[in-house]
PyMOL CGO cylinders between C-alpha atoms (Angstrom):
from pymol import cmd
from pymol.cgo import CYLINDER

trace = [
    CYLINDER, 120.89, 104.28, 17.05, 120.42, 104.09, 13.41, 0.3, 1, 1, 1, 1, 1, 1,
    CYLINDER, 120.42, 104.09, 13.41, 119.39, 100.97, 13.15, 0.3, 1, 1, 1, 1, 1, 1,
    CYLINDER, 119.39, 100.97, 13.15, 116.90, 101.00, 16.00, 0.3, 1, 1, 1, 1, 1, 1,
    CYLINDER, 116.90, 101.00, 16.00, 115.46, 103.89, 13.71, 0.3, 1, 1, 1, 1, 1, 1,
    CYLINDER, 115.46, 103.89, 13.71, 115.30, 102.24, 10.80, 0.3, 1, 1, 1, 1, 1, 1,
    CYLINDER, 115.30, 102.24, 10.80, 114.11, 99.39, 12.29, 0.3, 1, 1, 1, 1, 1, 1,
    CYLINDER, 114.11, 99.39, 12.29, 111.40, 101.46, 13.41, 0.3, 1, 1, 1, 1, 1, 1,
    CYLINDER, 111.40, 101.46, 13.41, 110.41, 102.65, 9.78, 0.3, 1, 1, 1, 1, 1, 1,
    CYLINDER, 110.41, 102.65, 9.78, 110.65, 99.29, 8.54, 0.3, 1, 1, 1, 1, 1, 1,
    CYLINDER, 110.65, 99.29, 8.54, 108.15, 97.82, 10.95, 0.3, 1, 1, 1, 1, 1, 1,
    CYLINDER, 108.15, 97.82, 10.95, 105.55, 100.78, 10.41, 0.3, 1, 1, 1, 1, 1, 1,
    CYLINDER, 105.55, 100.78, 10.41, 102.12, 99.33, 8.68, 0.3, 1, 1, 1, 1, 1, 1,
    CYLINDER, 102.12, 99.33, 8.68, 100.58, 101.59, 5.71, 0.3, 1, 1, 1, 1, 1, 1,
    CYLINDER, 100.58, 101.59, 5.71, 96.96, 101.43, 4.94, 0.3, 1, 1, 1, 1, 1, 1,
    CYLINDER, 96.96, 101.43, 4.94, 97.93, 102.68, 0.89, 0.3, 1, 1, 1, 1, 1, 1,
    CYLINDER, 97.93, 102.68, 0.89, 98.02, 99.96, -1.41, 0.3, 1, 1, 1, 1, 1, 1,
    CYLINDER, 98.02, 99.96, -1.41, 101.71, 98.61, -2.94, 0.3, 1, 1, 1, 1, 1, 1,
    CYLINDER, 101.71, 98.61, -2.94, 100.22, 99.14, -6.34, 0.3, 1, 1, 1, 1, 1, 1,
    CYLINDER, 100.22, 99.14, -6.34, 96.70, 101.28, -7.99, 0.3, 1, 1, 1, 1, 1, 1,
    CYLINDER, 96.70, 101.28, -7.99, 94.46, 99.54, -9.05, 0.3, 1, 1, 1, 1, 1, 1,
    CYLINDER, 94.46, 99.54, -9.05, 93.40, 100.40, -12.67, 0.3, 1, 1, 1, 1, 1, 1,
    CYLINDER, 93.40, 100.40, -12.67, 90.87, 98.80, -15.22, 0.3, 1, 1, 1, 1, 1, 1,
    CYLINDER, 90.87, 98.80, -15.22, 92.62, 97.29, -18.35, 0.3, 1, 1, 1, 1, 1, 1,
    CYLINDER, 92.62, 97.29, -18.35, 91.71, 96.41, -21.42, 0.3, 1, 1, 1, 1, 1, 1,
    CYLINDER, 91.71, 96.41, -21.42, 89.93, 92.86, -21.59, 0.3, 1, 1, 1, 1, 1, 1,
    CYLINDER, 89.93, 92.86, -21.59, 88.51, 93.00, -18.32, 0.3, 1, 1, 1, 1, 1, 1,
    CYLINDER, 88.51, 93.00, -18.32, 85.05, 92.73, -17.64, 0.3, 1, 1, 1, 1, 1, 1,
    CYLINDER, 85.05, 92.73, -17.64, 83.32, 95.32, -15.11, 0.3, 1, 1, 1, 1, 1, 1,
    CYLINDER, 83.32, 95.32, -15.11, 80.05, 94.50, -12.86, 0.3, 1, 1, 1, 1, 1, 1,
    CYLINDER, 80.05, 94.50, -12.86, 78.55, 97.89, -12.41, 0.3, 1, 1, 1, 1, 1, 1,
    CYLINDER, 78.55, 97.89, -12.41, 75.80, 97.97, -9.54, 0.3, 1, 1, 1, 1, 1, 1,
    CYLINDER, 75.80, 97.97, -9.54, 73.66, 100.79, -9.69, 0.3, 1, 1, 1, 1, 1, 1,
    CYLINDER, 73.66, 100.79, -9.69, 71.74, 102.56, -6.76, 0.3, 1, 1, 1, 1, 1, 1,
    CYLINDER, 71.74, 102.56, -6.76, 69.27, 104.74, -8.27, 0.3, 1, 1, 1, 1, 1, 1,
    CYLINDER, 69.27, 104.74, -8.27, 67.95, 107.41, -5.87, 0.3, 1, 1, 1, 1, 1, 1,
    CYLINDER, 67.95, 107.41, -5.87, 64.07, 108.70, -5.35, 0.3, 1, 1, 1, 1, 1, 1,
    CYLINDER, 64.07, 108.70, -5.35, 61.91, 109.04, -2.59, 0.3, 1, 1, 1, 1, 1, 1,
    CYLINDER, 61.91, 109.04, -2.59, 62.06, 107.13, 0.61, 0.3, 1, 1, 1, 1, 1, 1,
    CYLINDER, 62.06, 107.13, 0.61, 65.13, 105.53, -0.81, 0.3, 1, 1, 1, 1, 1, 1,
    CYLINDER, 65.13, 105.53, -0.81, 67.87, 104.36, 2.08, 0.3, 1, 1, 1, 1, 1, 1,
    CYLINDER, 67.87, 104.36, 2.08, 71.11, 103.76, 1.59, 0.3, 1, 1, 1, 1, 1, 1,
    CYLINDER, 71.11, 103.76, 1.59, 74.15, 102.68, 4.50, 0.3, 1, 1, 1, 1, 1, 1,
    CYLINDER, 74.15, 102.68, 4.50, 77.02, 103.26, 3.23, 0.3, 1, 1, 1, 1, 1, 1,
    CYLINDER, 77.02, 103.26, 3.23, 78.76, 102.57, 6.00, 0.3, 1, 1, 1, 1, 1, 1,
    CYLINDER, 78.76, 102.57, 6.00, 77.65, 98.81, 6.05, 0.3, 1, 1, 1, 1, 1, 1,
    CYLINDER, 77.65, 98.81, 6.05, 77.75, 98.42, 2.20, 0.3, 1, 1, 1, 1, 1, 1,
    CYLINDER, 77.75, 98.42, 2.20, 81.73, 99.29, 2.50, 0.3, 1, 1, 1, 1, 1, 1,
    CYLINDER, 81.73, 99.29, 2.50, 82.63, 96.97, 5.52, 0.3, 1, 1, 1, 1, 1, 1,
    CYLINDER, 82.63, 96.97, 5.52, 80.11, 94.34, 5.36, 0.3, 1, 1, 1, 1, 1, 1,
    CYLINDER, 80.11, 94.34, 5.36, 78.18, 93.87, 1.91, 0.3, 1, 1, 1, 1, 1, 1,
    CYLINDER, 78.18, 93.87, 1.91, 80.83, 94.22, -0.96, 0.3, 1, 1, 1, 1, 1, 1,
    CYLINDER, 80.83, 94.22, -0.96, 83.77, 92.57, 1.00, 0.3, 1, 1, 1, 1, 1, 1,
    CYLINDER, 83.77, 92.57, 1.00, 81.32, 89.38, 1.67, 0.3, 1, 1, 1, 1, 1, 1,
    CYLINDER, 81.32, 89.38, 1.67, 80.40, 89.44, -1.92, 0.3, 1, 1, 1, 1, 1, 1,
    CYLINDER, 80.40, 89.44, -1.92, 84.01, 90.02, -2.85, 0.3, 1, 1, 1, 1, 1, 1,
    CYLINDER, 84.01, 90.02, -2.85, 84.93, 86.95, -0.95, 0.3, 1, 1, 1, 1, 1, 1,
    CYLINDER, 84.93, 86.95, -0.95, 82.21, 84.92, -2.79, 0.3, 1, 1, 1, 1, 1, 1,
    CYLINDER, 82.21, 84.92, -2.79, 83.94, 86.08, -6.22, 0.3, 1, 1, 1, 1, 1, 1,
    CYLINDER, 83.94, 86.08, -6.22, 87.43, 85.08, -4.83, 0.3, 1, 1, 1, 1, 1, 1,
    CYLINDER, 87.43, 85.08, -4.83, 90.15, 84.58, -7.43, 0.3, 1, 1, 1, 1, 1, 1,
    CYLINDER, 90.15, 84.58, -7.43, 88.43, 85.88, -10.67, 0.3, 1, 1, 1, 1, 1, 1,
    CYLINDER, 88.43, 85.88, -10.67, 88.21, 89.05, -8.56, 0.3, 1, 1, 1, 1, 1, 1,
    CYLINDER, 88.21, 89.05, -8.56, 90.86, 92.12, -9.45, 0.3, 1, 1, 1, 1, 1, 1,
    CYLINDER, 90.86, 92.12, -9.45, 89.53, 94.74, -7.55, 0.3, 1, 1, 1, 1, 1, 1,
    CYLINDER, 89.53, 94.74, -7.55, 86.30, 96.40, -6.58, 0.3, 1, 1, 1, 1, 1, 1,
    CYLINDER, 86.30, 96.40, -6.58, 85.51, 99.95, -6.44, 0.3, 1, 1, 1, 1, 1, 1,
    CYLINDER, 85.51, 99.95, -6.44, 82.41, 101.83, -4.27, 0.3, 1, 1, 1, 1, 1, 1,
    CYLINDER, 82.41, 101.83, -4.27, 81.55, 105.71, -5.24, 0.3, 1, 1, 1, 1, 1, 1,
    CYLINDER, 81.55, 105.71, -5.24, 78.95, 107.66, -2.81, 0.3, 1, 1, 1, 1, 1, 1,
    CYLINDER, 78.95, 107.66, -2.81, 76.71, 109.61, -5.05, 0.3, 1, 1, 1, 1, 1, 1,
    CYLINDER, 76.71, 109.61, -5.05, 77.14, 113.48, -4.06, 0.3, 1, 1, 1, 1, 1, 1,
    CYLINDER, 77.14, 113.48, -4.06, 75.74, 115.87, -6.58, 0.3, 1, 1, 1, 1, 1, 1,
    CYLINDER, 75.74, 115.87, -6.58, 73.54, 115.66, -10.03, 0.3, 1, 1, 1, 1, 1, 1,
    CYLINDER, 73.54, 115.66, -10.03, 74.72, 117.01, -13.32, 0.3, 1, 1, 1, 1, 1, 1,
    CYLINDER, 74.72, 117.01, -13.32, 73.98, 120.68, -11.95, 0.3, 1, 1, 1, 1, 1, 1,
    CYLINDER, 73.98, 120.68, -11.95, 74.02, 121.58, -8.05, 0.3, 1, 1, 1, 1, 1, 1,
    CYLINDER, 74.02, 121.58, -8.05, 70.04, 122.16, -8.30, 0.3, 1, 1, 1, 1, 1, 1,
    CYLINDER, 70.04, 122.16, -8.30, 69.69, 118.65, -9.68, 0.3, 1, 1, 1, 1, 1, 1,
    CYLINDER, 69.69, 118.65, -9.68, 69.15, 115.57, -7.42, 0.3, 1, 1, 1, 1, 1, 1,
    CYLINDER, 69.15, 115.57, -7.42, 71.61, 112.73, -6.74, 0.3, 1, 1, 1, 1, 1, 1,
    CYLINDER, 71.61, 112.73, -6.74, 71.04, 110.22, -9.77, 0.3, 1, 1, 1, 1, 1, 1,
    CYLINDER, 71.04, 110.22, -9.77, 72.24, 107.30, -7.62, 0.3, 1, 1, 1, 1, 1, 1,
    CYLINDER, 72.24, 107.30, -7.62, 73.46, 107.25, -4.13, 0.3, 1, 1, 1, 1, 1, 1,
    CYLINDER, 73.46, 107.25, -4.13, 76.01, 104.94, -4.35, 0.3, 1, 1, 1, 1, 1, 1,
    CYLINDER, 76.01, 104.94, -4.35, 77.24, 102.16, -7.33, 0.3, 1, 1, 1, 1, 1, 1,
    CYLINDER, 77.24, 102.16, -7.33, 79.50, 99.61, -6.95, 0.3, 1, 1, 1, 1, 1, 1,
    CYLINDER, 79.50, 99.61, -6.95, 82.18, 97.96, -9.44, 0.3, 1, 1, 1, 1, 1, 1,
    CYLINDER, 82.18, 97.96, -9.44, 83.76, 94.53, -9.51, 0.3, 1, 1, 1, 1, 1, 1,
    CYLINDER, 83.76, 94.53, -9.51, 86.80, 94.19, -11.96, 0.3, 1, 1, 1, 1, 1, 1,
    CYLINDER, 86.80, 94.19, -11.96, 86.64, 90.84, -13.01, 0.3, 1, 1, 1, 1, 1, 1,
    CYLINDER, 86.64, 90.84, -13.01, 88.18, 88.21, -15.23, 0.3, 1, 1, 1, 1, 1, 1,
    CYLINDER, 88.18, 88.21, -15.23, 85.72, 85.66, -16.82, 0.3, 1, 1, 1, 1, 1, 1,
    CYLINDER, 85.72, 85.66, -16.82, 81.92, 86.29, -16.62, 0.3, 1, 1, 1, 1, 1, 1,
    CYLINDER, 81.92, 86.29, -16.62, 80.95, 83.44, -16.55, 0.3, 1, 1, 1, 1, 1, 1,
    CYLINDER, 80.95, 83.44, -16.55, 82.76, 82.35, -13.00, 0.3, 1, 1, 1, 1, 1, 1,
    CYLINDER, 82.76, 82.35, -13.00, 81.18, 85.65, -11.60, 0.3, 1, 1, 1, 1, 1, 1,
    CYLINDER, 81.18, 85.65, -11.60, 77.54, 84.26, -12.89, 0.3, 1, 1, 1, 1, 1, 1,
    CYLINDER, 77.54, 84.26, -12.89, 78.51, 80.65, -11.05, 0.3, 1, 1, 1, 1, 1, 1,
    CYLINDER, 78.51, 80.65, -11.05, 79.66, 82.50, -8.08, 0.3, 1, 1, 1, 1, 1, 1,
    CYLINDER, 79.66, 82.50, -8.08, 77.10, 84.79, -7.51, 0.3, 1, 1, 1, 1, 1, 1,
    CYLINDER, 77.10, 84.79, -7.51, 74.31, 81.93, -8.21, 0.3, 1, 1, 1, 1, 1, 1,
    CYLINDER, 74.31, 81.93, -8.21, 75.38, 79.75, -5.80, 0.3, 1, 1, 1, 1, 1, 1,
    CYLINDER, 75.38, 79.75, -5.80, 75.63, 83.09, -2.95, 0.3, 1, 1, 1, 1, 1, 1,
    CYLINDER, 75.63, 83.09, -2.95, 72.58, 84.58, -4.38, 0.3, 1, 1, 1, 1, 1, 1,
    CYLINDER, 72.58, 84.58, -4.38, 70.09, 83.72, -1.13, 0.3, 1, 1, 1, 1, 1, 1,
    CYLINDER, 70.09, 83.72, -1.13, 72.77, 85.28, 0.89, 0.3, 1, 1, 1, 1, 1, 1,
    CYLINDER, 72.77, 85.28, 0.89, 73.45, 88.71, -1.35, 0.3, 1, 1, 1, 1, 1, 1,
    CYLINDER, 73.45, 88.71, -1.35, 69.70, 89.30, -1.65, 0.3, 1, 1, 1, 1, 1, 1,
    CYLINDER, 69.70, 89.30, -1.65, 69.34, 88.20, 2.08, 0.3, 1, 1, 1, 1, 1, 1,
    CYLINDER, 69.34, 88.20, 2.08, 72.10, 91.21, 2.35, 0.3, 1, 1, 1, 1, 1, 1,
    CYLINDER, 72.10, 91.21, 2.35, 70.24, 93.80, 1.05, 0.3, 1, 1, 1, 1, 1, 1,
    CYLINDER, 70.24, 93.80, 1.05, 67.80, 94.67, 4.29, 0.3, 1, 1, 1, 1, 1, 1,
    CYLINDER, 67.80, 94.67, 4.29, 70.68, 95.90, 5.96, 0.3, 1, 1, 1, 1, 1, 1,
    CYLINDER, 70.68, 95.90, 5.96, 71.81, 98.42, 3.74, 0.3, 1, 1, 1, 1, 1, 1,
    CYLINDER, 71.81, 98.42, 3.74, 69.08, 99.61, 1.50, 0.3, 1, 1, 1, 1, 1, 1,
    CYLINDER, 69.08, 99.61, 1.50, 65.80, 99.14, 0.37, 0.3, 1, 1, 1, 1, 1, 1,
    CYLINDER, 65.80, 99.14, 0.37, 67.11, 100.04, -3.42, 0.3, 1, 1, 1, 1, 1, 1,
    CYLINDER, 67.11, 100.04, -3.42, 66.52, 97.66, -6.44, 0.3, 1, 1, 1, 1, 1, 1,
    CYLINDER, 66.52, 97.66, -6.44, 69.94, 97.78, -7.46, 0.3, 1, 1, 1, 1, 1, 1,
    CYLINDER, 69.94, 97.78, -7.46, 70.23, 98.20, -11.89, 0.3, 1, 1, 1, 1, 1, 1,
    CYLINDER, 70.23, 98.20, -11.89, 73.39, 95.88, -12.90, 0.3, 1, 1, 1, 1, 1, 1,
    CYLINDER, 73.39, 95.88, -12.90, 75.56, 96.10, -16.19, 0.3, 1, 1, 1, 1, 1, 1,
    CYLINDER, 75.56, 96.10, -16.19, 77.87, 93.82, -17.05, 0.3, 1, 1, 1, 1, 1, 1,
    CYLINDER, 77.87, 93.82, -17.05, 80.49, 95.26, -19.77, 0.3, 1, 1, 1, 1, 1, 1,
    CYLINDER, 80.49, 95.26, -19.77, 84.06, 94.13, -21.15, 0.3, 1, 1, 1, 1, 1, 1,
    CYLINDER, 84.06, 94.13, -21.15, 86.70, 97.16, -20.74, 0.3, 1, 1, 1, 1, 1, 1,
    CYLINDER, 86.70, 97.16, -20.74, 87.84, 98.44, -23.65, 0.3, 1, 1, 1, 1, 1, 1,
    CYLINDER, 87.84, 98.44, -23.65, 89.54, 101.09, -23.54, 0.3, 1, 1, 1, 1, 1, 1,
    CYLINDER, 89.54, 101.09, -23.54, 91.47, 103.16, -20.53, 0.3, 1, 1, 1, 1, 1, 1,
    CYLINDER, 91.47, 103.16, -20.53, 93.66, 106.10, -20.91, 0.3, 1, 1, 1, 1, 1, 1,
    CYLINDER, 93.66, 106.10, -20.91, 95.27, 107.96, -18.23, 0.3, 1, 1, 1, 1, 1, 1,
    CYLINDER, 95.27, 107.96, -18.23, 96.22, 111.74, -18.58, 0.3, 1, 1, 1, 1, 1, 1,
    CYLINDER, 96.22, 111.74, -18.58, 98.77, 113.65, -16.40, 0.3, 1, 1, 1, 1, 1, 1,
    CYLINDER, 98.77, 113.65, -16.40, 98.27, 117.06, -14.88, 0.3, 1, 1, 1, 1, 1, 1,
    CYLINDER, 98.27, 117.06, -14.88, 101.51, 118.07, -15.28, 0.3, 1, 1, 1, 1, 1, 1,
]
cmd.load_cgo(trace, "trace")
């Protein structure tokens, strides 16, 4: 009996990652930016499933991670969402992410109708610094 439970618990699937991802020092960070304003569209819904994984696979190896945040609120709750979504690749060398991204650029910016209609703004930085503080 035992061992048909912990057989049981050994074969059950978790959707949490074995490890968090965290920026560190020396990587470099794509930031895409989705600024908001007036008749802007955004689908978040495809960005997460379809758009960034597809680009993600285009990056391949010199990817570490990526990151999406959904805009939600403005510096005060009377203020308007700045952006309504940005994106983050964590990557290794820059210059692999330029080579990749040239050679998939037709189909990234053939992407874009079927998400948004949003010029995205793009910044390219190294990390430098990361600190993590408990709440204990």
């Amino acid at each position: 009996m035992q061992v048909v439970v912990l057989m049981g618990f050994l074969s059950c699937k978790t959707t949490k990652p074995n490890q968090q991802a965290s920026p560190i020092i020396g990587l470099f960070k794509v930031t895409i930016l989705y600024p908001n304003g007036d008749d802007k569209t955004f689908d978040m819904d495809y960005y997460e499933k379809k758009h960034m994984p597809m680009v993600a696979g285009f990056i391949g190896s010199n990817l570490k991670f990526y990151e999406i945040d959904k805009g939600i609120a403005g510096r005060t709750p009377a203020d308007k969402i700045p952006y309504l979504a940005v994106g983050y690749f964590y990557i290794i060398d820059v210059a692999a992410y330029n080579k990749a991204i040239a050679l998939n650029r037709e189909s990234i910016l053939g992407d874009f109708k079927n998400y948004t209609n949003i010029q995205p703004v793009i910044l390219i930085s190294e990390i430098k610094q990361v600190q993590h503080y408990s709440t204990k």
